[in-house]
C-alpha positions in Angstrom: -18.8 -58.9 25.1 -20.4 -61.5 27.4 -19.2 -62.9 30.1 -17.9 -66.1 30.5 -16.9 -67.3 33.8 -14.7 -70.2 33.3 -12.8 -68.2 30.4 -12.0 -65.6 33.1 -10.9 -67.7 36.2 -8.6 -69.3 33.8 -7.4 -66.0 32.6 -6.8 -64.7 35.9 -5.3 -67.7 36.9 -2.9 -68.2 34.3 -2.1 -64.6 34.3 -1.7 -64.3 38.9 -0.9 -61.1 39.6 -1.6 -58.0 37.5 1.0 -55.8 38.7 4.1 -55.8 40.0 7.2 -53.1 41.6 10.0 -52.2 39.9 13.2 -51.1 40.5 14.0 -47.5 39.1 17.8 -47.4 39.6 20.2 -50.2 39.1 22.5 -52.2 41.5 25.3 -53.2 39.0 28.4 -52.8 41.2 28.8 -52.2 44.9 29.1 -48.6 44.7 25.4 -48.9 43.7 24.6 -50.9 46.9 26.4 -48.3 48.7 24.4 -45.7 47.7 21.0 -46.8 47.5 21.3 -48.9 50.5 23.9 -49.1 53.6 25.8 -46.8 54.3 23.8 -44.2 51.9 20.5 -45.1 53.1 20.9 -44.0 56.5 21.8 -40.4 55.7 18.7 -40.5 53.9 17.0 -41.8 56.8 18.2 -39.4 59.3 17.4 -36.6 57.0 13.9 -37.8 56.6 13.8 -38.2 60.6 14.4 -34.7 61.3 12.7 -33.1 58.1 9.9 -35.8 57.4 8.3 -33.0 54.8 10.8 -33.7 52.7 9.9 -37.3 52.1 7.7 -36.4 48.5 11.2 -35.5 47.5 13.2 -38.5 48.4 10.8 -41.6 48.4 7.8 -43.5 46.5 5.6 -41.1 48.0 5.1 -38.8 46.1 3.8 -41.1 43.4 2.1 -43.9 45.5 -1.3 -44.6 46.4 -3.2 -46.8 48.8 -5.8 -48.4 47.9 -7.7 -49.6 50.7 -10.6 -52.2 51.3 -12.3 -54.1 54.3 -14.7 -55.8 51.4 -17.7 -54.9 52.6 -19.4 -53.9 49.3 -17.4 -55.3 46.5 -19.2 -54.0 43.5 -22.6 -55.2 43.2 -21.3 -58.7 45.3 -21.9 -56.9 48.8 -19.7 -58.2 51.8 -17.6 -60.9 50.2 -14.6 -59.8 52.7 -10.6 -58.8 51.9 -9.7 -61.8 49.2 -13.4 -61.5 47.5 -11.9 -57.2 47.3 -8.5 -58.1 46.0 -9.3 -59.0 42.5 -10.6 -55.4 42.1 -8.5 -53.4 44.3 -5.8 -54.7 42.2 -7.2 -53.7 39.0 -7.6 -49.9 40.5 -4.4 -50.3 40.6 -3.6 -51.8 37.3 -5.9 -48.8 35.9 -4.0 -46.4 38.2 -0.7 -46.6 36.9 -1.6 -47.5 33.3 -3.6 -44.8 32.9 -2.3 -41.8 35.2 1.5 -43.5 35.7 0.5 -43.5 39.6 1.3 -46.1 41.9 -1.7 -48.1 43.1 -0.8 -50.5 46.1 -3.8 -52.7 46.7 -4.5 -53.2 50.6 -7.1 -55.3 51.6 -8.3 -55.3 55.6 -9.2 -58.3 57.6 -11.0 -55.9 59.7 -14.5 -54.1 59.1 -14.5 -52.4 62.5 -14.6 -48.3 61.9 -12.2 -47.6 64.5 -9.1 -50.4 63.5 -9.6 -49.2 59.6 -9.1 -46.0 60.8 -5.9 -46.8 62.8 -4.6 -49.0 60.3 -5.1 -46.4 57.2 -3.6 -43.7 59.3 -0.8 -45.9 60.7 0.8 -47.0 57.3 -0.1 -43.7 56.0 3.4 -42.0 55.6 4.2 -44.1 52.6 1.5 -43.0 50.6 0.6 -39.1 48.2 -2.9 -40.8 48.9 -5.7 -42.8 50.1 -8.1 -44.1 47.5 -10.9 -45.9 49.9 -13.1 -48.7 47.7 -15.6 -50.7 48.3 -16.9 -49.8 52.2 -19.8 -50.0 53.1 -22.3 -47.3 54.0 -22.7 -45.7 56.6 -19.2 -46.9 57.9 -17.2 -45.1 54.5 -19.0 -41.3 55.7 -17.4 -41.7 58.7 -14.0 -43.1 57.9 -13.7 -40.9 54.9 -14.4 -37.8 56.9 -12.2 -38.6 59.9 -9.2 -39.5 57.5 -9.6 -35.9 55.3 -9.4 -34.2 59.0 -6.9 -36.1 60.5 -4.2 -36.7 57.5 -2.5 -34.1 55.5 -2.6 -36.4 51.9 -5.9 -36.1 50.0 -8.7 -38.8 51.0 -11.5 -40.3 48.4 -13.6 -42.9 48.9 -14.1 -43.3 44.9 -17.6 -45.3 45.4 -18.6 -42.2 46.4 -17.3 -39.0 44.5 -16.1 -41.0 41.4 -19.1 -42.1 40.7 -21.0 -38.9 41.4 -18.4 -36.8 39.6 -19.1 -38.9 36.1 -22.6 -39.1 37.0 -22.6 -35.7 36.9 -20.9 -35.1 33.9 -22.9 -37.5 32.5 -25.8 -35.6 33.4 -24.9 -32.3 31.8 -24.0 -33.1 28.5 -27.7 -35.7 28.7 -29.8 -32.6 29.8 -28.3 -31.3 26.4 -29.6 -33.9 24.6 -33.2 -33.8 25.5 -33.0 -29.8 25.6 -33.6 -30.0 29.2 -32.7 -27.2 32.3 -30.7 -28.9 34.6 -31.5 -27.3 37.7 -35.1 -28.0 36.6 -34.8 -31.8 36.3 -36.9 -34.4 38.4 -34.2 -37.1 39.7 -34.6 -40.3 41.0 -31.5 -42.3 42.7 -32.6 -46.0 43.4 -29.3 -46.7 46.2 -28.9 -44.5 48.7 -25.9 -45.9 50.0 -22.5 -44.6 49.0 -22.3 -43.8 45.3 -26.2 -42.5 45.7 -25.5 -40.1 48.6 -22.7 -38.8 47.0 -24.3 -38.3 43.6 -27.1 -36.3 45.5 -25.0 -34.3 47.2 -23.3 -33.3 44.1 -26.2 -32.8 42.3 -27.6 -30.2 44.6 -24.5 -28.3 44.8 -25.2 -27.8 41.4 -28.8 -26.6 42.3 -30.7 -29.8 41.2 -33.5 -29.5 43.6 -36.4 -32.3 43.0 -34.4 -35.4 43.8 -35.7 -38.4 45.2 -33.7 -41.3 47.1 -34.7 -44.9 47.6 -33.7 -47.5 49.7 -34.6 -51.3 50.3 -38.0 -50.0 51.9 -39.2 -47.1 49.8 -38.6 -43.5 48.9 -36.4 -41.4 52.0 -38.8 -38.6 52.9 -38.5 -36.2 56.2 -41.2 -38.1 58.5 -40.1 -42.0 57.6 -39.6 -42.9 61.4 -37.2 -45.8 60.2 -34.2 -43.9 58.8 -30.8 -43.7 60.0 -28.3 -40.5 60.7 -27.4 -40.8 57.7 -30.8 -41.0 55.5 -32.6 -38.7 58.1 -29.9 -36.1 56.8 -30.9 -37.0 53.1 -34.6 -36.6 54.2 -34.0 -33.0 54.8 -32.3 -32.5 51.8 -34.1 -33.7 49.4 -37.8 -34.6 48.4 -39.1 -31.5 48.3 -42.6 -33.0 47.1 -42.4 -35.3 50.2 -43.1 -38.6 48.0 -43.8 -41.3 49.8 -44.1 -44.7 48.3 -42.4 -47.2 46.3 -40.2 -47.1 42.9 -43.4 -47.1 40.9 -44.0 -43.7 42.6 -40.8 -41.9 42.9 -41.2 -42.7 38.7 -43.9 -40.5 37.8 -43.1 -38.1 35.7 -39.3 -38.3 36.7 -36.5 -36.8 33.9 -33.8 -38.8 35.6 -33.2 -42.2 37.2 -30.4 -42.9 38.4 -29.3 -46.7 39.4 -27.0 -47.5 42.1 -28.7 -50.6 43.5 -29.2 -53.8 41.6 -30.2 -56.0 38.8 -33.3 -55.8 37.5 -35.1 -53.5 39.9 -36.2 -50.9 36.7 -39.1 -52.1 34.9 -40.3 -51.1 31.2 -43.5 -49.9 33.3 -41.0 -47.9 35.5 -39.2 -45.6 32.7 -42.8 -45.5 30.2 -44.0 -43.2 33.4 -41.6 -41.1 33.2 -41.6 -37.5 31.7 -40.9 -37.2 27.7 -37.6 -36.9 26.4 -36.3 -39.2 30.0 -32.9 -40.1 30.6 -31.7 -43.4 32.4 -28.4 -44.0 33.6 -28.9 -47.7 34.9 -25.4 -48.2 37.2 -25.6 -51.1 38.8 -22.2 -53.4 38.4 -22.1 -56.1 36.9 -25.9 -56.2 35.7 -27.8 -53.1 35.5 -31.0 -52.7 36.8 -32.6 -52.1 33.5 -31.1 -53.1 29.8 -30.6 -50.3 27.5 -32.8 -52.0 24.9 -35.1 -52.1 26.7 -35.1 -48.6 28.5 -34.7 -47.2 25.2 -37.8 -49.4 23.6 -39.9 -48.0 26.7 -39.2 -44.6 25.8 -35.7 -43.4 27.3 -33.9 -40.9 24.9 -30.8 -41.3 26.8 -29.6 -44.6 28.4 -26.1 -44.9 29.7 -25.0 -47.8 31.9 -21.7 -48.8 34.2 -20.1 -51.7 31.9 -17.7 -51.1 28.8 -19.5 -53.3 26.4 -22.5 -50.8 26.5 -22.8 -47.0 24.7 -22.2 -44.5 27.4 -20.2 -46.0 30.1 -20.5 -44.2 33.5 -17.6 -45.8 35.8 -15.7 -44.1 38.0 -12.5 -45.2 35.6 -12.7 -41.9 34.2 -12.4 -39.6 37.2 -9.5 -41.1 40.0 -7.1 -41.3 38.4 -6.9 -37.7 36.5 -8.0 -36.6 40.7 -5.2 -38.4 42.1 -3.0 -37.4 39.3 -3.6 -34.2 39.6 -3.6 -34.0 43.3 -0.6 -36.0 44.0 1.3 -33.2 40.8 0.2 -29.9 43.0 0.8 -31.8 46.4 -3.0 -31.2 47.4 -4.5 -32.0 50.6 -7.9 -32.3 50.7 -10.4 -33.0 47.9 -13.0 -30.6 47.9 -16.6 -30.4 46.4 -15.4 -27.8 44.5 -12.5 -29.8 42.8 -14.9 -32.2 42.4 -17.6 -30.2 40.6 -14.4 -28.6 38.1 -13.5 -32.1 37.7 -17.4 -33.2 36.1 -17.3 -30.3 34.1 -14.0 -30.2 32.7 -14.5 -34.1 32.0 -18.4 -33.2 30.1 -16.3 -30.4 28.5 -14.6 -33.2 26.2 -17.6 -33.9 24.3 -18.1 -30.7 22.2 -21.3 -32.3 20.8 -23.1 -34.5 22.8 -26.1 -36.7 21.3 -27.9 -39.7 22.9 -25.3 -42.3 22.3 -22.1 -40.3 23.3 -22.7 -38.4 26.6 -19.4 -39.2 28.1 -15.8 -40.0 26.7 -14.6 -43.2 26.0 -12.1 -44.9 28.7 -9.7 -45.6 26.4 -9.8 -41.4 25.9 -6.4 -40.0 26.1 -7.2 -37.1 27.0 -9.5 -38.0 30.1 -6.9 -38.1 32.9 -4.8 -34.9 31.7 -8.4 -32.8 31.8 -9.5 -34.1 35.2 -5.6 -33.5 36.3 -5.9 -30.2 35.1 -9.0 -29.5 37.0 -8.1 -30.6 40.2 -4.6 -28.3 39.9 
């Protein structure tokens, strides 16, 4: 399906918003009003006071998420700010409750200091099961992210990160089936090493994928590049164990994998005919990948997969929040941990019994996707 802009601004605009509260008990008489509000709401209220554990019992949060945003790195759009993020923070939630029957409350931040999100996110947190973090930008999200897991006792996921590496990694196992290749053995290139691409690295060598290679907007991350940050001189160490050092045309050679978390356009024909036989592309960037699969696949990919839904072998982070958050707001988890993260990428490959080069990863529309993730995370 293409995309036509005026067709969907008019949508959008007819339509305002996408979701909405409602009530879940009803206020037909006054003995309803009684109850639900004065003078019954304030025994609730002093119970809550003096036993605040108790609130997953008695209120919306056991069932409510927040879905947070400062908007600075709205999809592929980069720092478009809180009203560019609310169009997509409110589909998360749209997705969240259609799919998992969770409630997704969209909160968009007119702040991108590190310090006020951090207040702010743990000030409001009592309402919420959750925090679903979106659309941050790197380095900021590490360090938000990792404060918030230590310092609240409601599970923390910044989604641009471990959603995508979760399905990237599913992805991954059931396309090394494919092309009858070892895993552990491949040769991966990530083009973003932001975010989704530090995460997806991370994952991948917790799963003993060794030979990785990241890229940023200057070249290949190598231990020695005098111009890296915290961050990237941590990736340096931890990955390219060849010590590649060079532009995309180099990290390519003889690759298995790339991996695309960057932008339109930046994987060339030239690029993927380099790599090793029987390669696999998963070209990621949203909304325009940086290569098409026609013409990956007429280069010589065996296995193409992008982010979008009107392509075969859609990796999006759809398919992985909201079975995590389902499943950890259910078993009243706290933390989200790489290893309820790596159960989660293999229960989710689990669900293709027989994977071939146009059906690596289920559908969206798959009901049983967010009942398997669920079930891994419990």
């Amino acid at each position: 399906m293409k995309s036509n802009p005026k067709k969907i601004l008019a949508a959008f605009k007819k339509q305002g918003a996408r979701i909405e509260t409602k009530a879940r008990v009803k206020l037909k008489g006054k003995k309803d009003f009684s109850l639900w509000y004065t003078p019954g709401v304030g025994v609730a209220s002093l119970h809550l006071a003096e036993h605040p554990e108790d609130a997953r019992k008695m209120s919306l949060k056991k069932n409510s998420v927040a879905i947070i945003s400062d908007g600075s790195a709205v999809l592929g759009l980069g720092n478009i700010g809180p009203y560019g993020a609310l169009p997509v923070m409110e589909g998360k939630a749209l997705i969240f409750k259609e799919k998992a029957g969770i409630d997704g409350w969209p909160i968009v931040l007119a702040t991108q200091d590190l310090e006020e999100i951090i207040r702010t996110v743990k000030a409001i947190a009592p309402v919420f099961g959750g925090i679903n973090l979106e659309d941050i930008s790197a380095p900021k999200c590490f360090a938000i992210e990792q404060r918030l897991s230590e310092e609240l006792d409601i599970p923390v996921m910044h989604d641009d990160q471990h959603g995508t590496a979760i399905v990237t990694l599913a992805g991954l196992i059931n396309a090394a089936k494919v092309v009858k290749k070892n895993l552990e053995k491949l040769k991966v290139v990530i083009s973003g090493a932001g975010a989704a691409g530090t995460a997806i690295a991370k994952l991948l060598l917790a799963v003993d994928v060794r030979d990785i290679i990241l890229l940023d907007r200057i070249g290949t991350i190598y231990a020695g590049r005098t111009d890296l940050n915290a961050h990237k001189a941590e990736l340096a160490v931890l990955t390219n164990p060849r010590k590649v050092a060079g532009d995309l045309g180099a990290a390519m050679r003889g690759a298995d994998v790339f991996v695309g978390v960057s932008g339109k356009g930046l994987l060339s024909a030239e690029h993927v005919a380099s790599m090793a036989s029987r390669s696999i592309v998963f070209a990621l960037a949203n909304p325009d990948p940086e290569i098409l699969p026609d013409a990956a696949r007429k280069a010589g990919a065996a296995v193409v997969a992008t982010g979008r839904s009107d392509y075969q072998n859609q990796i999006n982070n759809a398919l992985v929040f909201p079975g995590i958050f389902r499943g950890a707001l259910d078993a009243g988890v706290s933390k989200i941990t790489e290893e309820t993260k790596l159960r989660a990428a293999r229960a989710l490959a689990g669900l293709i019994k027989r994977p071939t080069a146009d059906l690596i990863i289920p559908d969206l529309l798959d009901a049983r996707v967010v009942k398997t993730v669920a079930k891994a995370v419990r």
